[in-house]
C-alpha positions as CSV (number, residue, x, y, z in Angstrom):
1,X,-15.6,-26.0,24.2
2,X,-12.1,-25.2,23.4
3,X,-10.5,-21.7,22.3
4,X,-9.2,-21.9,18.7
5,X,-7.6,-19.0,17.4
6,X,-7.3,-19.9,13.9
7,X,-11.1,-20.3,13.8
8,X,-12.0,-17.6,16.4
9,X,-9.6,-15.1,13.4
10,X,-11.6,-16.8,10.5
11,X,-15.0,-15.6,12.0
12,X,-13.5,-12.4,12.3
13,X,-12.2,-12.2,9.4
14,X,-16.1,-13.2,7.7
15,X,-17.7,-10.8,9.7
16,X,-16.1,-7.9,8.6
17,X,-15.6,-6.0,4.5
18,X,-12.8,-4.1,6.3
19,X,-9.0,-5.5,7.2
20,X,-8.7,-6.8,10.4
21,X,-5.4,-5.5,11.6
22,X,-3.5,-7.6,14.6
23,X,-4.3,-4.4,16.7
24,X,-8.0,-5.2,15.9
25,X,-7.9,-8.8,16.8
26,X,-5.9,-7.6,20.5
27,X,-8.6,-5.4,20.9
28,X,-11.2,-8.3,20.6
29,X,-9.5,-10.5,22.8
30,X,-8.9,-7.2,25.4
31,X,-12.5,-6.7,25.2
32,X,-13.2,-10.5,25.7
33,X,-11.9,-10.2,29.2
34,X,-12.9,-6.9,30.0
35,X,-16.5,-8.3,29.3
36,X,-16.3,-11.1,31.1
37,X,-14.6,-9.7,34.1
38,X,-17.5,-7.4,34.6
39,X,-19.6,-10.4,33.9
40,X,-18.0,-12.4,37.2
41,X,-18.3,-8.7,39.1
42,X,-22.2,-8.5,38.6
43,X,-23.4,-12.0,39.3
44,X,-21.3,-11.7,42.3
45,X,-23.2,-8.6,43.7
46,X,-26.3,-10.7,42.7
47,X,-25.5,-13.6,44.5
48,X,-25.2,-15.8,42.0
49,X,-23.4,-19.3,42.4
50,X,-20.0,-19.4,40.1
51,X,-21.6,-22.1,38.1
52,X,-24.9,-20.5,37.1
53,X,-24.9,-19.8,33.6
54,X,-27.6,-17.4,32.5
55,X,-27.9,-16.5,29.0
56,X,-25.1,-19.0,28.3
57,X,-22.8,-16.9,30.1
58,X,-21.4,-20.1,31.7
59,X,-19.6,-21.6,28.0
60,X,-18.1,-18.5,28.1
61,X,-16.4,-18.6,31.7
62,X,-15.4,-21.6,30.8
63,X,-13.5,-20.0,27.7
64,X,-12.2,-17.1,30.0
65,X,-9.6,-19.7,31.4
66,X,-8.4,-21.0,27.5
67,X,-8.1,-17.4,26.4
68,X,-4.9,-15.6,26.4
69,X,-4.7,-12.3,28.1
70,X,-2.8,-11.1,25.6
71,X,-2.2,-12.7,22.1
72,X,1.2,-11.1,20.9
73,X,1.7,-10.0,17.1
74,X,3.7,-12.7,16.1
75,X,1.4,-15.4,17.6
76,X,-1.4,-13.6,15.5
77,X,0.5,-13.3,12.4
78,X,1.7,-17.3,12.7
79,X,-2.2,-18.0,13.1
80,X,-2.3,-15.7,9.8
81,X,0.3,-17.7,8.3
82,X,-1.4,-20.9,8.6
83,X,-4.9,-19.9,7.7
84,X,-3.3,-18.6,4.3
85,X,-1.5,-21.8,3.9
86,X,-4.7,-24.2,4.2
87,X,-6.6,-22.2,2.2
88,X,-4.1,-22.4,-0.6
89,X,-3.8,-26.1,0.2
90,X,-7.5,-26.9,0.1
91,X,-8.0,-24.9,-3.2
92,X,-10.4,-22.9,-0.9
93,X,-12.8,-20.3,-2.8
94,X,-11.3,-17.4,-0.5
95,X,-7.4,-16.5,-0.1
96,X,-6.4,-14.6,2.5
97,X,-4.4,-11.2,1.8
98,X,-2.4,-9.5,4.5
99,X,-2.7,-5.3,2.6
100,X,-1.2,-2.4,4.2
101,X,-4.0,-2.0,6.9
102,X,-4.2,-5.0,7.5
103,X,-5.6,-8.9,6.4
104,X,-8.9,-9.5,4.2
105,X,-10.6,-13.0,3.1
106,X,-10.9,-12.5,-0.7
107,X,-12.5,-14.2,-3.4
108,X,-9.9,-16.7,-5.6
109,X,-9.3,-14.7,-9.2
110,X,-10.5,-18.0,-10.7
111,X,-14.1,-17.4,-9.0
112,X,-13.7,-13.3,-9.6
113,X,-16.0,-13.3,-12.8
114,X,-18.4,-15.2,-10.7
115,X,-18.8,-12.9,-8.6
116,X,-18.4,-9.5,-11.2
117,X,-21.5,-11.3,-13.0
118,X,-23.4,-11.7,-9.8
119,X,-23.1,-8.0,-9.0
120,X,-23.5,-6.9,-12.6
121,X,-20.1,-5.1,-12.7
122,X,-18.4,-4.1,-15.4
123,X,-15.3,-5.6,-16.8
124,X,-12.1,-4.4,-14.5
125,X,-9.9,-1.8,-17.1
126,X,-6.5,-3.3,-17.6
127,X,-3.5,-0.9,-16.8
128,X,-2.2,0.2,-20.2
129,X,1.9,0.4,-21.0
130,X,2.2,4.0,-20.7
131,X,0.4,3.5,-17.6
132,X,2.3,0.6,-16.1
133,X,5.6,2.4,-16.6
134,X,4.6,5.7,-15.0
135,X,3.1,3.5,-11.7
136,X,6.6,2.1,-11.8
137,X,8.4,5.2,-11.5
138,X,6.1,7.1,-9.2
139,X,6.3,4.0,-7.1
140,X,9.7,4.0,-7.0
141,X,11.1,6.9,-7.5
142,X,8.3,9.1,-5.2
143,X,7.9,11.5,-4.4
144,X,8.5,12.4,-8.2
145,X,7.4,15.6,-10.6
146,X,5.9,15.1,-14.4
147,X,8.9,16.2,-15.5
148,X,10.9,13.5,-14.2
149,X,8.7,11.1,-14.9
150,X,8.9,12.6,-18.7
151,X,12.4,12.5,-18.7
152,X,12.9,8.9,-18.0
153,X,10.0,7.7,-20.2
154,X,10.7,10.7,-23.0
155,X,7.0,11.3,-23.9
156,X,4.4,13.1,-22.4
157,X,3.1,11.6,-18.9
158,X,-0.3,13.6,-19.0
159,X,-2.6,10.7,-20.2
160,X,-0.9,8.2,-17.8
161,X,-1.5,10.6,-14.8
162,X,-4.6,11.4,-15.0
163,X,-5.1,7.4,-15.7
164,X,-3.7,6.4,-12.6
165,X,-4.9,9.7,-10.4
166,X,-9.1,8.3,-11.4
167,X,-7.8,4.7,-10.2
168,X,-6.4,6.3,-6.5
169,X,-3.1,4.3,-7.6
170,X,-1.2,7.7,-7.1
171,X,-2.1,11.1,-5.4
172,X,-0.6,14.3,-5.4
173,X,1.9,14.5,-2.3
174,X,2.7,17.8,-2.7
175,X,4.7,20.9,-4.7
176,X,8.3,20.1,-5.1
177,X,11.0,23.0,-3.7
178,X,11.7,24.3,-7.2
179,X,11.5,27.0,-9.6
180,X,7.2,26.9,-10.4
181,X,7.1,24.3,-7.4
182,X,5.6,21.5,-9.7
183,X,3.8,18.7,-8.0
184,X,4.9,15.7,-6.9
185,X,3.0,12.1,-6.8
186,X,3.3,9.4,-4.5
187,X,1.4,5.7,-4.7
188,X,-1.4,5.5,-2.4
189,X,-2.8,2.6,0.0
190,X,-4.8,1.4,-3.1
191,X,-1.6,0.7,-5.3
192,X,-0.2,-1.2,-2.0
193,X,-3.8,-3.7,-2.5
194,X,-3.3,-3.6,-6.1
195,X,0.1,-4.9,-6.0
196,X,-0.7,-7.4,-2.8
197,X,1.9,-5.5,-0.5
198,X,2.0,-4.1,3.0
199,X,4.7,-1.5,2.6
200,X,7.0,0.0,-0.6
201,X,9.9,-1.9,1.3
202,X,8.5,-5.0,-0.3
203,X,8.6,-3.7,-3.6
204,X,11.4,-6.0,-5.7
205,X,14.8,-4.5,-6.1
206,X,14.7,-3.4,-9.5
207,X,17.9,-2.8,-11.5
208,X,16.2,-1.0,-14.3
209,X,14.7,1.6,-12.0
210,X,17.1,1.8,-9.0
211,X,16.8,5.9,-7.6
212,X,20.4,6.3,-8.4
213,X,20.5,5.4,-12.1
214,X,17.0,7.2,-12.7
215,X,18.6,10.2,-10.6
216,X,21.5,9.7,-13.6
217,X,18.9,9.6,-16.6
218,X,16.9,12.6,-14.7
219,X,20.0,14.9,-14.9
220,X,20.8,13.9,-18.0
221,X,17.9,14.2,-19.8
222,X,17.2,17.4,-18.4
223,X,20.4,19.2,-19.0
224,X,19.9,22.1,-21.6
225,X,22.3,21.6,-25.0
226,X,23.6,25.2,-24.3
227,X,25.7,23.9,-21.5
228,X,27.8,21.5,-23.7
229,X,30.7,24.7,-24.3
230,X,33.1,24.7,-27.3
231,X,35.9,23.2,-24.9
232,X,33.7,19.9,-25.2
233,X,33.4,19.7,-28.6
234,X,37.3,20.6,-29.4
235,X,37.2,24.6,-30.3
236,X,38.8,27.1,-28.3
237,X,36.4,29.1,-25.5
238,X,35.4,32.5,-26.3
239,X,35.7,34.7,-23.5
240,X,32.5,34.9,-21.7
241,X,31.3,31.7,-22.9
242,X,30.4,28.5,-21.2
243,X,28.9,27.7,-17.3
244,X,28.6,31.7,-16.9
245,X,26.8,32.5,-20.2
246,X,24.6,29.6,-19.6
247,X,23.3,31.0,-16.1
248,X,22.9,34.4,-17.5
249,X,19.8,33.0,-20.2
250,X,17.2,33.0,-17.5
251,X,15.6,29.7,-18.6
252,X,13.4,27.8,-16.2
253,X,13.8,24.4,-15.8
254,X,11.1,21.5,-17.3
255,X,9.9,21.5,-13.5
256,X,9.2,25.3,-13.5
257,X,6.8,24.7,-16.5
258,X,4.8,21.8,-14.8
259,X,1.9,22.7,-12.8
């Protein structure tokens, strides 16, 4: 019987609904020889011979020598690698998704309904516009306030929100350090499996909705028409007109009014 760690990761990856992170898989294989080491100690003290094999103990001494001490992260993550590639070759039912905590064995979308009918689910709800544009902001510009999101999309973000808040796509991260400290929403671990990434830093470079040019539509959306003085538009300034007259009107913000 010979270790095969492709294999050995494929039970694992069966036996388990969670993902099975590579610190997971170490563990198993730490545990492996802890086991077994403890094994050798006790039939020692027992007086056993080194080739009894009770309870089938003796397969796996046999594997103790085959096994890697330690299995590093990129060894596991090749293993990975090629698992994900033979399934795709083979047309397999599963695929196998490497998420933010980890990889998971999942069922191929074109067996999904198969599956949905089997546990009499519901139909999954599909991510409207509205909604798809505000994950893309919150996702890229986080953590962001309604108002900014408002501003770039120039309608209200309520509906979308609340859409994406039910779905755990987003969360509130916390209360921004301005006037009314409005909140702020980040993507969540959820929106990571939704999109089939293991980090934001995989997210594609998007042009459209780089953080400087929405940090340029922010600013300009939100500036107030009172500061556009009379020098701008070609008149003469009146004395005690423009940046000064502007700061003296009190006005919050469109952040100070979102709570």
């Amino acid at each position: 019987m010979e270790f095969d760690l492709q294999r050995t990761l494929l039970a694992l990856l069966h036996s388990t609904s969670e993902p099975l992170s590579i610190k997971d898989v170490q563990a198993v294989i730490t545990r492996f020889h802890e086991q077994n080491e403890r094994l050798r100690e006790e039939r020692e003290e027992e007086g056993e011979g080194a080739d009894a094999e009770p309870d089938g103990q003796g397969i796996m001494q046999d594997l103790l020598d085959q096994v890697p001490t330690l299995l590093t992260s990129a060894q596991i993550r090749d293993a990975m690698d090629a698992i994900a590639e033979d399934l795709g070759e083979r047309d397999a039912v599963f695929r196998l998704q490497e998420g933010p905590t980890g990889y998971r064995l999942i069922v191929a979308p074109r067996y999904g309904e198969w599956v949905r009918l089997l546990r009499d689910e519901p139909r999954p709800q599909r991510l409207s516009p509205a909604a798809m544009e505000t994950l893309a902001i919150v996702a890229y510009r986080q953590p962001v306030t309604r108002s900014d999101i408002e501003a770039i999309r120039g309608v209200s973000a309520d509906s979308a929100l609340n859409r994406l808040l039910e779905r755990d796509l987003v969360y509130i991260v916390g209360r921004a350090e301005l006037p009314g400290r409005p909140l702020q929403y980040g993507t969540t671990e959820a929106f990571l499996e939704f999109c089939g990434l293991r980090s934001l830093e995989e997210l594609p470079a998007s042009d459209v909705l780089s953080p400087n040019e929405i940090t340029e539509w922010i600013r300009s959306a939100t500036l107030p028409e009172e500061e556009i003085s009379d020098k701008d538009v070609g008149l003469a300034e009146e004395a005690g007109s423009g940046q000064e007259k502007d700061e003296g009107t009190g006005e919050q913000p469109d952040e100070a009014k979102d709570d």
